[in-house]
C-alpha positions in Angstrom: 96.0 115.9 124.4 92.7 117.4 123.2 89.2 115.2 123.9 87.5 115.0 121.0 84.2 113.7 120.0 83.6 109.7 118.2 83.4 111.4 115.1 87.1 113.6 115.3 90.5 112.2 116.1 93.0 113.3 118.6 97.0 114.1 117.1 98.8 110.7 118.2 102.1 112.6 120.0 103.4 115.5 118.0 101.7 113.7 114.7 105.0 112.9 113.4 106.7 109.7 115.1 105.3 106.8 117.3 107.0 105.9 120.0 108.8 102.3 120.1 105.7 99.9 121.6 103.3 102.0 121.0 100.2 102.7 118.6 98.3 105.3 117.0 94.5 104.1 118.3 91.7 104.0 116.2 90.1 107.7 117.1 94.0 109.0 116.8 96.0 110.6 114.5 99.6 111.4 112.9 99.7 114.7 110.9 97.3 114.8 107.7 99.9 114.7 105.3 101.1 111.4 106.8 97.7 110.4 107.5 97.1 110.6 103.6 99.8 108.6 102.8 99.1 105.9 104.7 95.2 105.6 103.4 96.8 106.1 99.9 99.2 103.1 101.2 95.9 101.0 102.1 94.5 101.6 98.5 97.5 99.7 97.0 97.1 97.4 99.4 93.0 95.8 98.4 94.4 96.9 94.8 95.0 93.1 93.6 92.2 91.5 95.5 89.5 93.9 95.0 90.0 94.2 91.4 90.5 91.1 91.0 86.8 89.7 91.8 85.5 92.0 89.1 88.1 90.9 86.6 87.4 87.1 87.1 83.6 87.3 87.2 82.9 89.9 84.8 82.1 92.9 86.7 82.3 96.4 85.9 85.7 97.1 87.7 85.3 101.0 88.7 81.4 100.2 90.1 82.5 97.6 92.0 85.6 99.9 93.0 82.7 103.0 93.3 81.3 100.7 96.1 84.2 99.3 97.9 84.9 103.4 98.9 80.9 103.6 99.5 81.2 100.1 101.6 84.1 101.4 103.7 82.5 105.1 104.8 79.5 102.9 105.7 81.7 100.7 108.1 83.3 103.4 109.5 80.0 105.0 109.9 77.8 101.8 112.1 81.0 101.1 114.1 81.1 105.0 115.3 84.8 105.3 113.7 86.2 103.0 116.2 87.0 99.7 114.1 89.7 100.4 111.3 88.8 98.2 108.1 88.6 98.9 104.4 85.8 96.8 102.7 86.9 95.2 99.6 85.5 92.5 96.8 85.1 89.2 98.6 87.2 86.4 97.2 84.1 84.1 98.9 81.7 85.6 95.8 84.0 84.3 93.4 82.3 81.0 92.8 79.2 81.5 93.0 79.2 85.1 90.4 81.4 82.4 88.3 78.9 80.1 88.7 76.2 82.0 87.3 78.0 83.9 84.5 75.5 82.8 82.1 72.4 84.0 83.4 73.9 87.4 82.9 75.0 90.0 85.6 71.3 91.4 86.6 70.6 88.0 87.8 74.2 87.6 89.7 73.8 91.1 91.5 70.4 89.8 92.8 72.1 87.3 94.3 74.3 90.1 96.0 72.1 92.2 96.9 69.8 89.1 98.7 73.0 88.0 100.6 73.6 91.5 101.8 70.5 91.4 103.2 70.6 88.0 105.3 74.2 89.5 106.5 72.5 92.2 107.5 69.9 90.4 109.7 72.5 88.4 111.2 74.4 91.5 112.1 71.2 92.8 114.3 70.6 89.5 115.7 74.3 88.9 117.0 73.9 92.6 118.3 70.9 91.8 120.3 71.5 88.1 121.4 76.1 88.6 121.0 78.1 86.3 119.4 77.0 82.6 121.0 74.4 82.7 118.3 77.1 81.7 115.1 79.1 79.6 117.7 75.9 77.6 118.3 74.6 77.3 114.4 78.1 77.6 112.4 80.3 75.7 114.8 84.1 75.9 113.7 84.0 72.6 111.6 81.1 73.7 109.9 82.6 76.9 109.4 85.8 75.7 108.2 84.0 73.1 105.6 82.0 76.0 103.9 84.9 78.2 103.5 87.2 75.4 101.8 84.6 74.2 99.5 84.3 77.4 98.3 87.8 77.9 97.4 88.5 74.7 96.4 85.2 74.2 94.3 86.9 76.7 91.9 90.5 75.2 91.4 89.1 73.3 87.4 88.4 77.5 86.7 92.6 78.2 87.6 93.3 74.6 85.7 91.9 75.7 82.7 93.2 79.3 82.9 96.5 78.4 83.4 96.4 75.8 80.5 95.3 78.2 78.3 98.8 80.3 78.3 100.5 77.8 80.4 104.0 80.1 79.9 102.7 83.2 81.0 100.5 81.7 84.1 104.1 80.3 85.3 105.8 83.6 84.7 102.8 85.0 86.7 102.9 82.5 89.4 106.5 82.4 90.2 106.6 86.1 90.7 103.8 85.7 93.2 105.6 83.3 95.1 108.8 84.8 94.9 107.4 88.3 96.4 105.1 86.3 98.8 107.7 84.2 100.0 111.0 86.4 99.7 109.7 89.7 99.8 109.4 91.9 103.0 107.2 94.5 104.0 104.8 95.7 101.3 106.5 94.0 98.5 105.6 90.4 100.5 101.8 92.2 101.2 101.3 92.9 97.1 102.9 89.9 95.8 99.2 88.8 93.7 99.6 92.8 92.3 103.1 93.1 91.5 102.4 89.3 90.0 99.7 90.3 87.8 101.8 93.4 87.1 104.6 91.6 85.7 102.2 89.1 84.1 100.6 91.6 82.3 104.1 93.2 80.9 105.8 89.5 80.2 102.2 88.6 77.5 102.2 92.3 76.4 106.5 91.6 75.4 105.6 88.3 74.2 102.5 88.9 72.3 100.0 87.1 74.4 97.6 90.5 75.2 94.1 89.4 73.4 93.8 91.6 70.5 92.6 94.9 70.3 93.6 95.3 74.3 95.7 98.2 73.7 93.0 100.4 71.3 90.6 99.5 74.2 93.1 101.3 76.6 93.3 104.1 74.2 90.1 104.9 73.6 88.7 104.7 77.1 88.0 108.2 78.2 89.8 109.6 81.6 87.0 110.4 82.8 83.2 109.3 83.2 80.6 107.4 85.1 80.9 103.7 86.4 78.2 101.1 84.7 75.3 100.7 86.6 72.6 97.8 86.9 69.7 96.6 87.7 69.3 93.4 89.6 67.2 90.3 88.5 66.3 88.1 91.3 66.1 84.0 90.5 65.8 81.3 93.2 68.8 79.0 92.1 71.2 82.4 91.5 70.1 83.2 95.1 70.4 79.8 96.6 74.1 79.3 95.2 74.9 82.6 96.4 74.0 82.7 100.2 76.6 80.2 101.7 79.0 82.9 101.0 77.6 84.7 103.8 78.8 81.8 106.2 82.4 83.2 104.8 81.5 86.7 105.6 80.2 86.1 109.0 83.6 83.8 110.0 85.6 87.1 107.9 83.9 90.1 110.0 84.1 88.4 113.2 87.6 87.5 112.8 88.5 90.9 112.0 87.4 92.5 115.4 89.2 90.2 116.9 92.8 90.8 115.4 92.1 94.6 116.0 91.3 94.2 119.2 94.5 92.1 119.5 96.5 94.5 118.2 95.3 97.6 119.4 94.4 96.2 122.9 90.8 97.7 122.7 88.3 95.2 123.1 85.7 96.0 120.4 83.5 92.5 120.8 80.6 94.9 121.1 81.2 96.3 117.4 81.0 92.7 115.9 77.6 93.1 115.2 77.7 96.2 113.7 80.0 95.0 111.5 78.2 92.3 110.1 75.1 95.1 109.5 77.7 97.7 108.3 79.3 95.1 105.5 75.9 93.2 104.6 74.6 97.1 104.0 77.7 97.6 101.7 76.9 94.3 100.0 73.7 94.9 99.7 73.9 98.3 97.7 76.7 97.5 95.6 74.6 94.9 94.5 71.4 97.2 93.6 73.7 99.1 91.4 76.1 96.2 89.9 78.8 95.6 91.9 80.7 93.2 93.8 79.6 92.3 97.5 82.0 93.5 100.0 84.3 92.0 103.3 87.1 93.3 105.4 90.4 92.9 104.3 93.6 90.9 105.5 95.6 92.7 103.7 94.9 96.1 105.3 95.5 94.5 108.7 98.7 94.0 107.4 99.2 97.7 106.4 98.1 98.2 109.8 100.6 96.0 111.6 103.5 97.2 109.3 103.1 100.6 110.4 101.4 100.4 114.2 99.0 103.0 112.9 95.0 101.8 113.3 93.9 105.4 112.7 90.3 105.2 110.9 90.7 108.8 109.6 93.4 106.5 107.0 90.4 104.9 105.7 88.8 107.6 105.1 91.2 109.2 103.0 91.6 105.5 101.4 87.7 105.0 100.6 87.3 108.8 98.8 90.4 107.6 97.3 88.8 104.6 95.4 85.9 106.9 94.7 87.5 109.0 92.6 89.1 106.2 91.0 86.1 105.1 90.0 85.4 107.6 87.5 88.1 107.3 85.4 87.5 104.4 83.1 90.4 104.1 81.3 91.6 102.5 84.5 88.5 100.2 83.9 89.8 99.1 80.5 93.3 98.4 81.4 91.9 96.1 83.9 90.2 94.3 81.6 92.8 93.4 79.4 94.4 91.4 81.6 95.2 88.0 79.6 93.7 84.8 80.9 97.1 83.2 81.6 97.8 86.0 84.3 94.2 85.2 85.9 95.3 81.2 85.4 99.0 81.8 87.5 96.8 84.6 90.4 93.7 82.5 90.7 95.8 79.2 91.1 97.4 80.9 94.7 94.0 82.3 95.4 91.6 80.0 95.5 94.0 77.2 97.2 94.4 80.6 100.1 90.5 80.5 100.5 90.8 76.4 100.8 93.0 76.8 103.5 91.6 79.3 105.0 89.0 76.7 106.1 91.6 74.3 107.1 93.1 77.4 109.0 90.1 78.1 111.1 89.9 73.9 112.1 93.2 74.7 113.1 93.2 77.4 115.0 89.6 75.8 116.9 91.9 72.3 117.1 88.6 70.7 115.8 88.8 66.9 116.8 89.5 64.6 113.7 89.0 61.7 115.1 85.3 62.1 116.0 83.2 60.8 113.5 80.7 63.1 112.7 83.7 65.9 112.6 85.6 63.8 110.5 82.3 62.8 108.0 80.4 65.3 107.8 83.3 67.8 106.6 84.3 64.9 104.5 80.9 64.8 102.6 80.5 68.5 102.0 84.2 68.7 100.6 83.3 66.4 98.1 80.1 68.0 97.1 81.7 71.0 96.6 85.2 70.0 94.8 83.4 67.7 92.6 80.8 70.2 92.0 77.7 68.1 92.5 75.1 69.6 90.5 71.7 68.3 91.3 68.0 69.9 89.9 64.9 69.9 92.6 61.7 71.2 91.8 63.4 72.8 88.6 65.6 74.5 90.7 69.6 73.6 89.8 71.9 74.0 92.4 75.8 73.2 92.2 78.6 72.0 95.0 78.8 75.6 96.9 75.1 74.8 97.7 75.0 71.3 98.5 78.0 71.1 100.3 77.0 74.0 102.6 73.9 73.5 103.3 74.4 69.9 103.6 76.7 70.1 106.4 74.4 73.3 108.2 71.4 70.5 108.2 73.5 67.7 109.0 76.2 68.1 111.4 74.0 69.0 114.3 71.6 66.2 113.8 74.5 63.5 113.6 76.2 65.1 116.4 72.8 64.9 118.3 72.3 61.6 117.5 76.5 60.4 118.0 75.4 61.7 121.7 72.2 60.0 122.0 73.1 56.4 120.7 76.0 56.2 123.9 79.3 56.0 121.8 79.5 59.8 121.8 79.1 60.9 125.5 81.8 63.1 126.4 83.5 63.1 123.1 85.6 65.7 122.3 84.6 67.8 119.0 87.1 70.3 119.9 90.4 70.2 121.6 
């Protein structure tokens, strides 16, 4: 087998087959044709969750698309081609763009663009002091808290969606469920896409597209430029939009760690370059208008499906978004997606990013019956399902803010002081 250098890839066997138990590493190869495939193969795979974020919040799809390809070379560029991932829209930014649709999407993109930024500096300080740093300030109950309340601060948006075209949300819904549930392989890994897919066709037979959706299609042009712009930056935006960071912290990390598991390579030395690699991606896409970015489960699954962790596949996937980017009658077909699709999609999604904080308390067996476990993640779920919306010093800030930082300020200081009083020495926060 030929050596090559961290920036070339070595042919995994004859580049045609892998053999049974074995997998094509990270800085390997098949042949390019089936190399191609497969990154064409991750593309469908962030399809329904990337485009998605932009479709919900308002975004320009093919900028936020343009960025997600621009996101992924820079990945693949800090971690020195050696950790696989394909950055897409993060589900995490869904509340808090959604939160501040009014204020227009110069201010939202400054919020972006701010939280890329603090990702960033976390990135360089986990590199230089290594991961005990989040373990000590974003303990797994904390962690877990944050990311539920962010998800489950949006279920009144699915409520209301759904209500709107209650019929076509269920037809939307049930296909979801049905391919999620039923399905195998890919057909289980794009059950939201083949969903909205069939959502989409069901209103368009039943007259339920908003009108004018298919002139819009029509006169898009093939090709052209994404829609660029310029961000705005206002305290409250900012301050409702960096607990989502928290989510892409708990996403990156989590990431290394299935591909080391799968590949058998420890990579705990690229976790923070990871964090710097996606809060750069964040950060740019949202100086120029687009969504911020986080690696993607659904690619992991691509990757597991086929044994092949090859990063010259995302490659071929990110210039692949790129040039989809210019082509904005995509753009405009996205767009038309009726609100009753978004109601049946969004009503899976955001209970997934729920439990995806109930997940990590489960896989860190966080102890329940300690008090300040038990209270403090009851308080912040609260704050953030109820949305409590509270103005200081003329600054408004809703549930997603409250909630988080609430339980960051808190949960150390009653655990500190559960210790101190007696009742808690030697209590078990985690199993």
């Amino acid at each position: 087998m030929l050596v090559t250098s961290t920036w070339g890839w070595t042919v995994h066997g004859d580049g045609r087959k892998i053999e049974p138990g074995a997998v094509v590493a990270p800085r390997e190869r098949l042949s390019w044709g089936r190399t191609i495939g497969i990154g064409m193969q991750h593309v469908v795979a962030m399809f329904g969750a990337t485009l998605l974020v932009p479709t919900l919040t308002g975004f320009p799809v093919n900028t936020t698309l343009l960025f997600s390809g621009l996101g992924t070379i820079f990945f693949l560029l800090i971690t020195r081609n050696r950790l696989p991932s394909y950055l897409g829209s993060s589900f995490a930014f869904i509340a808090p763009l959604t939160a501040t649709q009014a204020q227009g999407i110069s201010v939202q993109i400054g919020g972006v663009l701010v939280s890329g930024l603090v990702l960033m500096g976390i990135g360089f300080l986990v590199k230089a002091a290594g991961r005990r740093v989040i373990d000590a300030v974003m303990p797994p109950t904390v962690t877990g808290a944050i990311v539920a309340l962010i998800g489950l601060n949006l279920a009144p948006t699915a409520a209301s969606n759904y209500q709107a075209q209650p019929f076509v949300a269920t037809v939307t819904l049930m296909v979801i469920l049905l391919a999620t549930v039923a399905g195998r392989g890919m057909v289980a890994r794009l059950g939201i896409l083949i969903g909205v897919v069939v959502g989409w066709v069901f209103a368009a037979l039943t007259d339920n597209l908003a009108e004018g959706s298919v002139e819009a299609i029509s006169s898009a042009s093939w090709i052209g430029l994404p829609q660029f712009h310029t961000p705005e930056f206002q305290l409250s935006a900012i301050l409702v939009t960096l607990p989502v960071v928290i989510v892409l912290v708990a996403e990156n990390i989590g990431h290394v760690k299935a591909v080391s598991e799968m590949t058998g390579e420890n990579l705990d030395d690229l976790a923070g370059n990871a964090l710097i690699a996606d809060g750069l991606a964040t950060s740019v896409a949202g100086g120029f208008g687009g969504s911020g970015t986080t690696t993607y489960a659904e690619n992991i699954g691509v990757m597991a499906a086929t044994r092949v962790y090859s990063t010259a596949a995302y490659w071929v996937a990110a210039f692949t978004a790129i040039a989809l980017a210019f082509i904005p009658k995509f753009g405009a077909l996205i767009f038309t997606i009726p609100v009753g699709v978004l109601g049946g999609a969004t009503l899976v999604l955001y209970g997934l990013i729920g439990m995806l904080g109930i997940r990590i308390w489960q896989d860190n067996r966080v102890n329940f019956n300690n008090p300040v476990n038990l209270t403090m993640a009851a308080v912040a779920l609260v704050a953030g399902i109820g949305n409590l919306t509270l103005t200081i010093f003329g600054v408004t800030l809703e549930g997603i803010a409250w909630g988080s930082v609430g339980i960051i300020v808190l949960y150390p200081l009653m655990k500190k002081l559960y210790v101190t009083l007696g009742e808690g020495k030697g209590a078990k926060f985690y199993n």
